[in-house]
C-alpha positions in Angstrom: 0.0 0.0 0.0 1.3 3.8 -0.9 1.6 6.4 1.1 -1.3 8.9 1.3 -0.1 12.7 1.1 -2.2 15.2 1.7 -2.3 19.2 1.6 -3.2 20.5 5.3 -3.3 24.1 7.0 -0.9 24.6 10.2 -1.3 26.8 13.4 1.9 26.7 15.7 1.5 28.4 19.1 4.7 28.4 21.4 5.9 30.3 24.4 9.3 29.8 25.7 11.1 31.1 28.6 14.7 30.7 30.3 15.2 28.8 33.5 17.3 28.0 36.4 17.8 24.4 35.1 20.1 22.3 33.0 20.2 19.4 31.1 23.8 18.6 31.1 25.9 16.7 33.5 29.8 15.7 33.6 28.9 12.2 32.8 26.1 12.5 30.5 28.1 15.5 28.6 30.8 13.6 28.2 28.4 10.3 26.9 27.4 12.7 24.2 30.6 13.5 22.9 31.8 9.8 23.0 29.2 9.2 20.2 29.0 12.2 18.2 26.8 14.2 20.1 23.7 11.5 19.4 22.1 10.1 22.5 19.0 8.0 22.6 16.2 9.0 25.1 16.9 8.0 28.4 14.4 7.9 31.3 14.8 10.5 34.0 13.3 9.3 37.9 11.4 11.4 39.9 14.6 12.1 42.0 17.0 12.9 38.9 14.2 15.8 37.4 14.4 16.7 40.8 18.2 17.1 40.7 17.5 18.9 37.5 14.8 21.6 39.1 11.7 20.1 37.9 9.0 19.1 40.1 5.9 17.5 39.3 2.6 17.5 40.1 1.2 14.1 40.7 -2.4 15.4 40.8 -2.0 16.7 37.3 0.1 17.0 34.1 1.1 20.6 35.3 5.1 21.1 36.0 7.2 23.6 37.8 10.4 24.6 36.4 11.6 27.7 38.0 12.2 30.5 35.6 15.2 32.7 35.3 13.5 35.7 35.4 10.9 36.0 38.3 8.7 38.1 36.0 8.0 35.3 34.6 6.2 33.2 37.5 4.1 36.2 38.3 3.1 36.7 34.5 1.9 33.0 34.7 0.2 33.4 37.7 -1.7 36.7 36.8 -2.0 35.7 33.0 -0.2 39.1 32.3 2.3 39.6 29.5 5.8 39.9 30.1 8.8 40.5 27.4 10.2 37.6 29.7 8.0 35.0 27.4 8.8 34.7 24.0 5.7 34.3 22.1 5.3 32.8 18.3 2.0 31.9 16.5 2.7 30.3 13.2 -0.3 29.7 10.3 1.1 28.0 7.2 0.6 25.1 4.7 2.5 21.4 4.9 2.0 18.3 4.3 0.8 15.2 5.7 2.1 12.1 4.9 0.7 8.6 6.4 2.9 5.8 5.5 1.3 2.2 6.6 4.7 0.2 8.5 3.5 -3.4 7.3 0.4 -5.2 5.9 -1.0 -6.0 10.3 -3.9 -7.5 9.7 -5.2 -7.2 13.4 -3.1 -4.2 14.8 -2.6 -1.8 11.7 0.5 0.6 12.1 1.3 3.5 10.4 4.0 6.4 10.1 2.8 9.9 10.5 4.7 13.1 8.9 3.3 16.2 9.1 6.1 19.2 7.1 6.4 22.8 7.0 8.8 25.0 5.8 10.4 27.4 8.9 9.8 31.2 8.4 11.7 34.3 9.4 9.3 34.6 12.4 10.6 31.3 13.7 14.1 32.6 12.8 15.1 29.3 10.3 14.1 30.9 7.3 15.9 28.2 4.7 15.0 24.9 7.0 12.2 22.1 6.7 10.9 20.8 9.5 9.2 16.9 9.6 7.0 15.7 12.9 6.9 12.3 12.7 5.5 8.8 15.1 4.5 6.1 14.5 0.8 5.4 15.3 1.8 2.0 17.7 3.5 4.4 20.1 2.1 8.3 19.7 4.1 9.4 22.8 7.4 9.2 20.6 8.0 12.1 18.5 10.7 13.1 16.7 11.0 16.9 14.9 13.6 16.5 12.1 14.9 20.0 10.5 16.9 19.8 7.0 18.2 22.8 5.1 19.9 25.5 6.1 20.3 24.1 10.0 19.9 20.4 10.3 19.1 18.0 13.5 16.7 15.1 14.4 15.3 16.2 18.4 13.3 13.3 19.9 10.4 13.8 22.8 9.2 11.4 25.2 7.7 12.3 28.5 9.9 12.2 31.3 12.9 11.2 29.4 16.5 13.0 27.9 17.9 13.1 24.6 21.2 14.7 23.5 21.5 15.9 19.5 23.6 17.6 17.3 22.5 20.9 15.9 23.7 21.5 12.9 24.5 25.4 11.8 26.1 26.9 8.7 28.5 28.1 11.6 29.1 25.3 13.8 27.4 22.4 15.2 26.1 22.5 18.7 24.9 20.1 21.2 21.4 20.3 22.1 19.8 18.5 25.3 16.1 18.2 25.3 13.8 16.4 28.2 10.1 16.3 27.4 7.6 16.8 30.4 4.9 16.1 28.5 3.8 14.3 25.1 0.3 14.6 24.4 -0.3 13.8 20.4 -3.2 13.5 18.8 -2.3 14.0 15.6 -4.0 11.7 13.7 -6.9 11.2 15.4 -7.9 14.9 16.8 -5.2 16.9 14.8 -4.0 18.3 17.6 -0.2 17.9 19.5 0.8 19.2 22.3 5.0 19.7 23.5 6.0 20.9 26.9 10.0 20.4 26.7 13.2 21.7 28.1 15.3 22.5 25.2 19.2 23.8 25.8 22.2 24.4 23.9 25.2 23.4 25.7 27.2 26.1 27.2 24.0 28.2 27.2 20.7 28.9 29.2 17.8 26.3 29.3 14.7 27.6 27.8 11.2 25.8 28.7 9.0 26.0 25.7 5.5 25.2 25.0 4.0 24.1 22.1 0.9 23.6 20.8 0.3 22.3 16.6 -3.2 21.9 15.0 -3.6 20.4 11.6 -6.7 20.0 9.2 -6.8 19.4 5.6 -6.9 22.1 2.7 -10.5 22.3 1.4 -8.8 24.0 -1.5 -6.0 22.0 -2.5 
C-alpha cells in the first residue's frame, strides 16, 4: 500500500522562557561527545528531574520549572504579558504524509509526517521541518529539520535526549527532556510539546508548544 499525502493548514502556538535548570551533566556530557553528540532517550526518575529543578505534580500533568527571570512566574500566575516570554504563533501550509509500517492484519501501524517549511518569524528561514510517530506508540516524537540548519530532536515524556545541531557556523549540542507528550495527531489533529530544550554552554529555555492540523479544502 502507498503512502497517502495530503495538503493540510498549520497553526503553531509556542511560548518559551529561560530557566534555572540544565540538562547537562559531567557524565552525560561527556556520553554525548563519545558518540557524536547523538544520545537515545533516556528515562529521568522522579529524584534525577528533581536534581534537574523540575517538580511535578502528581495530581495533574502541570510542571514547575523555576524560571530565570521572576517576572516570569508572576506573569503565569496573573496571566499578564511579560517580554520575559517569547511568544510565536505560526499559520502556514504542509504536508501530511501517512505511510502504513506493514500489511498487520489485526493491529494496523502507520508512520505519521506532518512538514512545513520554517519562516523568518521562527528565525530558520531556509529549514524544513518533519513531525513524525508512528501510530503503535504516539508518545514518541521526533521533529527532524533539513536545510539551512539540520538535527533530528526526539520527545518522550519524562525522558532526555542529547543531539547535534547543525548550523552553517558550527554544530552544537542540544539536550532536550520532554515533560509532556500529548499527540493526537492523527486522530484529533491536535499535538501538544511541553519540553526543556538547551544548547550546551547556554541557558535552558522551557518551551510550549501547541500544533493543529486540518486538511486544505482548497488544495
Amino acid at each position: 500500500m502507498e503512502s497517502i499525502v495530503k495538503h493540510i493548514r498549520i497553526s503553531i502556538t509556542s511560548e518559551r522562557y529561560e530557566v534555572a535548570a540544565s540538562l547537562f551533566d559531567s557524565v552525560y556530557g561527556d556520553l554525548a561527545e563519545q558518540v557524536g553528540g547523538n544520545v537515545p532517550p533516556t528515562p529521568m526518575s522522579p529524584a534525577e528531574e528533581m536534581l534537574m529543578g523540575i517538580f511535578s505534580d502528581d495530581l495533574s500533568d502541570d510542571y514547575f520549572v523555576k524560571p530565570a527571570d521572576p517576572a516570569v512566574t508572576r506573569a503565569k500566575a496573573t496571566g499578564t504579558e511579560t517580554d520575559a516570554i517569547e511568544k510565536i504563533d505560526l499559520i502556514t501550509e504542509g504536508l501530511l504524509t501517512v505511510t502504513p509500517d506493514a500489511a498487520f492484519a489485526e493491529d494496523p501501524s502507520y508512520t505519521i509526517a506532518v512538514s512545513y517549511d520554517e519562516t523568518e518569524l521562527t528565525g530558520m528561514a531556509g529549514a524544513r521541518s518533519t513531525v513524525t510517530y508512528r501510530t503503535g506508540d504516539r508518545g514518541l516524537v521526533t521533529m527532524i529539520r533539513s536545510g539551512l540548519v539540520s538535527t533530528a530532536m526526539t520527545f518522550k515524556a519524562h525522558h532526555r535526549a542529547i543531539c547535534t545541531y547543525e548550523t552553517p557556523y558550527m554544530p552544537f549540542s542540544i539536550g532536550i527532556h520532554a515533560l509532556t507528550v500529548d499527540n493526537r495527531l492523527d486522530t484529533e489533529g491536535v499535538l501538544k510539546l511541553d519540553y526543556i530544550i538547551e544548547i550546551k554552554g547556554a541557558r535552558a529555555e522551557r518551551c510550549e508548544m501547541t500544533m493543529k492540523i486540518q486538511e486544505d479544502p482548497n488544495a
